[in-house]
C-alpha positions in Angstrom: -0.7 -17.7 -6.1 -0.2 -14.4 -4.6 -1.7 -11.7 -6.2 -0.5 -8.2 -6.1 -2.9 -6.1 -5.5 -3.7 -2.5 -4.0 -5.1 -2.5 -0.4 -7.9 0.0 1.1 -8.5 -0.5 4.6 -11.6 -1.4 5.2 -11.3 -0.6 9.3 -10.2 2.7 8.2 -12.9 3.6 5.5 -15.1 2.0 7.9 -13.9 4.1 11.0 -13.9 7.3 8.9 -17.7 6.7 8.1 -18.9 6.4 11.7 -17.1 9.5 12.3 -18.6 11.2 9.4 -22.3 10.0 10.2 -21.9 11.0 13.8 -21.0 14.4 12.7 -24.2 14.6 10.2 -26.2 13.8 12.8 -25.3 16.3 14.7 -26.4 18.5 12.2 -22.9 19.6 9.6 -24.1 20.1 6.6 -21.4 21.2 4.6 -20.2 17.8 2.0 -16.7 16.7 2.7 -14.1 15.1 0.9 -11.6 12.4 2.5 -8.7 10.8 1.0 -7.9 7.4 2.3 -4.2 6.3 1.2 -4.1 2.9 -0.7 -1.2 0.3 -0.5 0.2 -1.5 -3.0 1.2 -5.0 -2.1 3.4 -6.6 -3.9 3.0 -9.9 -4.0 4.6 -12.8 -6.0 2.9 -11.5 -9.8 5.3 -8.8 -9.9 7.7 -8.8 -12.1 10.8 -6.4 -12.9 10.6 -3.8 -15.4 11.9 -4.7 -19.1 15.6 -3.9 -19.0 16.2 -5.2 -15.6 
């Protein structure tokens, strides 16, 4: 069965924390905040609104 379901990618969460280490390491100290966009993938679980 396919699930819908949102998607966070992983490569770029993962990409974005290298960068973000590298960058503490190198002596930033100021916090920052990052937004990743999720997906949504719809997937066969969907169904159409009421009314449709």
């Amino acid at each position: 069965m396919g699930l819908t379901s949102v998607d966070q990618s992983g490569i770029e969460m993962g990409s974005l924390a290298a960068k973000l280490l590298v960058e503490r390491i190198q002596g930033r100290q100021e916090a920052v905040s990052t937004v990743v966009a999720p997906r949504l993938v719809i997937r066969r679980t969907t169904a159409p609104p009421p009314g449709v």
